[in-house]
N, C-alpha and C positions, 0 to 999 in steps of 0.2 A: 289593516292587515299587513305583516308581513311579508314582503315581495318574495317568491319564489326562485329558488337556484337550481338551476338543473344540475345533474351529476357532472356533466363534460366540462359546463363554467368552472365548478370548484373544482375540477382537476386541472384544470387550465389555469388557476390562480396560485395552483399550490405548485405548478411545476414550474409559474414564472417568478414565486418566490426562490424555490431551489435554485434554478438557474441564477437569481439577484445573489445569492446567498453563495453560489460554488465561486464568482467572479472577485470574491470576495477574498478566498482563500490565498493567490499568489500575493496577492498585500500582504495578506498577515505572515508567510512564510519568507518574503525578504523581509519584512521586518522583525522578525524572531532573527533572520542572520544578521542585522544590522547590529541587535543589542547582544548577541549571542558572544562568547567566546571561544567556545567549541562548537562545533556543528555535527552529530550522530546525521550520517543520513543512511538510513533503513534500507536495506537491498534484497529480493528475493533470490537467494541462491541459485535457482534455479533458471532466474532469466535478469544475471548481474548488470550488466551493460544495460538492458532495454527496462529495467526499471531505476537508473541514474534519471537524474535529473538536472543535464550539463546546465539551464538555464543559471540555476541557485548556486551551481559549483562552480562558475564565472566569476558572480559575486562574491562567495568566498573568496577564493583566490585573489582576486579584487582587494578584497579589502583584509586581507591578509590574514583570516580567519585558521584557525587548528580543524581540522577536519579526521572525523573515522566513519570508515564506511564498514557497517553495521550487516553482515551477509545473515539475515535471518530467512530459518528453516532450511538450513544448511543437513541435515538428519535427509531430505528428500533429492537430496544435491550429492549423494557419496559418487555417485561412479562420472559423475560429469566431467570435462575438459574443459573450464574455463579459462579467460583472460581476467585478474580477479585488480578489481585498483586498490592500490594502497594508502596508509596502510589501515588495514582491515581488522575484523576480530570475528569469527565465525560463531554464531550461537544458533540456538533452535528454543523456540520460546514454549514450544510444546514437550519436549523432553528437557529441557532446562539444564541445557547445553551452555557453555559458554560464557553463561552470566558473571560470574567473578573474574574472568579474564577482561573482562570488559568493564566491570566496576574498576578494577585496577586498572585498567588501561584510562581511561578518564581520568583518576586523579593522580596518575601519575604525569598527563598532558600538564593538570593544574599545576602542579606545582612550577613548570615553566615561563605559567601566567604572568603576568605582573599585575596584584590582585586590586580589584576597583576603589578597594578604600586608597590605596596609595597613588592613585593617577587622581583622585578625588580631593587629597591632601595638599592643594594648590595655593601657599602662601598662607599655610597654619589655615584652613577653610575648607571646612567639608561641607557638601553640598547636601543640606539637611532632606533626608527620606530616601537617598541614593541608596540602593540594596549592593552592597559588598560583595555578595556572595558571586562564585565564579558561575557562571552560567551559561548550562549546556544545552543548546538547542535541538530538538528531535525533529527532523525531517523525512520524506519519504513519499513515494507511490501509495496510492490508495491500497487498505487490505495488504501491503507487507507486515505488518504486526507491530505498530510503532504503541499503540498502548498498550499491548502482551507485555512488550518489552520493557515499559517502566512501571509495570506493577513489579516485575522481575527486579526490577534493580532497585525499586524502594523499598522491597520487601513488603509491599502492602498493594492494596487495592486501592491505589490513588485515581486511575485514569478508567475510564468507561472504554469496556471492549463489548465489541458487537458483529457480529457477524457480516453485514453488509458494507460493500465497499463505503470510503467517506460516512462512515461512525463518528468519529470525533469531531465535532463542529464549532468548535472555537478552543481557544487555549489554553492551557491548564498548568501550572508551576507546580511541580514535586518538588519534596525535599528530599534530597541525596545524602547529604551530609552538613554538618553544621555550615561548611564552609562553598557548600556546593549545590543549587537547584537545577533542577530539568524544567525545560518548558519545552510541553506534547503542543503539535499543533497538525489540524487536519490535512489531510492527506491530500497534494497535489500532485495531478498529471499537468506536464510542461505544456508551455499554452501549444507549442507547435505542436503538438501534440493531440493535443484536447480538438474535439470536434463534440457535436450535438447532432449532424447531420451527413456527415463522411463518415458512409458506412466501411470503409478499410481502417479510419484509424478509431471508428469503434470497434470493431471487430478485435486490433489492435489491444485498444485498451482494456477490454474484455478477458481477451486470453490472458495478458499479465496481471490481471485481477483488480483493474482499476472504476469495473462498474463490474456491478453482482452478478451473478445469472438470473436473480430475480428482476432486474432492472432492465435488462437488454430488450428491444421490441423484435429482433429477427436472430433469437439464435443459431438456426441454422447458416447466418452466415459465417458466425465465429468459429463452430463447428469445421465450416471447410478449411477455416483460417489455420485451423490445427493441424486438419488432417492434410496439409502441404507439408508441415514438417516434420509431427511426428505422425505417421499412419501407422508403425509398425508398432510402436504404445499401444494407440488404443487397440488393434488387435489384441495384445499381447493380455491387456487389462480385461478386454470382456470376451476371451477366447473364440474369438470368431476370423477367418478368413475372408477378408474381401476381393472382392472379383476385380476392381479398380482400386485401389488403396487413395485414391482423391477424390469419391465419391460419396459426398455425404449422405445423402439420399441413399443409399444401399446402408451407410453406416446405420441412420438413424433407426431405418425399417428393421433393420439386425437385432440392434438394442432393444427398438423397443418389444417386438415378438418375444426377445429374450426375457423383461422384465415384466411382460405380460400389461404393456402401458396400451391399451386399446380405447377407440372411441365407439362413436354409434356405426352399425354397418361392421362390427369386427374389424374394423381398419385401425393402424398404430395409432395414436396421437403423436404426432411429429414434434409439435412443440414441446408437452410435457416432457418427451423423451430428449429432444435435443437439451432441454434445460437439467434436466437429470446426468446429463452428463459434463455438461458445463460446470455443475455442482458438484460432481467427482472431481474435475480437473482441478478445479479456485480450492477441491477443500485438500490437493495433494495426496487424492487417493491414485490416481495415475500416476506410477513411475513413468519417466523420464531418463 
């Protein structure tokens, strides 16, 4: 007979693969900037600074990489006051903003290149299977939109897009132009960063959209995490006044009476609800 598995084992086996599998990712993202010549890193307009990635942007720098920092869904960013780094190219992958200011912007960098066949050209000797082509690396925080944005730029549906944060799980080479590839690679939050177990800098990585709202085990903490900075949003968004505007608990109860999210006993379902709104914020229906 077949040995029996309980439910809890095989979710316990599949979250310590993920885990095997997430510790996985800052490898493959220094070394996409290792091989890379340009470096796209993917920025959410709306939270530029706290979705960088200074880890990879050392490296860069380091090793003296071309760098454009990529402000996508810049469409939900209009009235904002940011400090924005340079230099940049504003797009929105959902109104299809941007895109050709940023195809040019790329190979206009290239042509600065000095291209791999000729650093490869070393005593009449090319080093046979060496790919020529100039090559642009895609970086980024989870769920900022790095494979929206090269289907956008190859003009095709090259890259797998998916709704949930860390969609893309290993690396994929588009071709740009004859003389030019992308290579997508999944989405990294910086190790100082990343937590499994600190619940602030998950909450953290939550709000900037670096784990889903389906994934999160306590949204209503991310919830409060919100409502410290913007409270006057979500007011604004589901037209309700609160009595404490840093009161998630009052918020949640609000919403969910409002959306009619209830359990057994007529009481809200707090979860449901707080996740309902967690999935308004990640999907940029709350202005900001």
């Amino acid at each position: 007979m077949r040995p029996r598995y309980s439910f809890s084992s095989r979710r316990n086996r599949r979250i310590d693969k993920m885990t095997k599998q997430r510790q996985k990712y800052p490898d493959i993202a220094k070394k996409i900037v290792d091989t890379s010549d340009i470096i796209l890193e993917v920025l959410d307009s709306r939270f530029p600074n706290q979705t960088r990635n200074k880890e990879l942007e050392s490296e860069i720098k380091t090793q003296k990489k071309k760098i454009i920092y990529v402000l996508n869904k810049s469409d939900l960013a209009k009235n904002q006051k940011r400090t924005l780094p340079t230099p940049n190219v504003k797009v929105s992958c959902t109104k299809r903003i941007g895109i050709k200011q940023l195809r040019d912007k790329i190979k206009q960098i290239s042509k600065t290149i000095e291209q791999r066949e000729t650093r490869e050209l070393r005593k009449d000797k090319v080093v046979k299977g060496e790919d020529s082509r100039i090559k642009v690396g895609v970086i980024g925080y989870p769920n900022t939109g790095k494979s929206s944005l090269l289907n956008l730029l190859s003009g095709k549906k090259a890259a797998g897009v998916g709704s949930e944060a860390g969609f893309t799980k290993g690396v994929q080479k588009i071709r740009l132009s004859s003389e030019i590839v992308l290579i997508d690679t999944p989405g990294v939050i910086p190790e100082e960063d990343y937590s499994q177990t600190e619940k602030k800098k998950i909450a953290q990585n939550t709000m900037f959209g670096g784990k889903s709202y389906t994934q999160i085990k306590e949204p209503e903490i991310v919830i409060h995490r919100i409502l410290e900075e913007f409270p006057n949003s979500l007011e604004k968004h589901y037209k309700i006044k609160l009595e404490n505007n840093l009161d998630s608990e009052e918020l949640i109860e609000k919403v969910g009476n409002l959306k009619g999210f209830f359990k057994k006993g007529n009481k809200v379902d707090e979860d449901k609800t707080a996740r309902e709104i967690l999935r308004a914020w990640q999907k940029g229906e709350i202005n900001i």
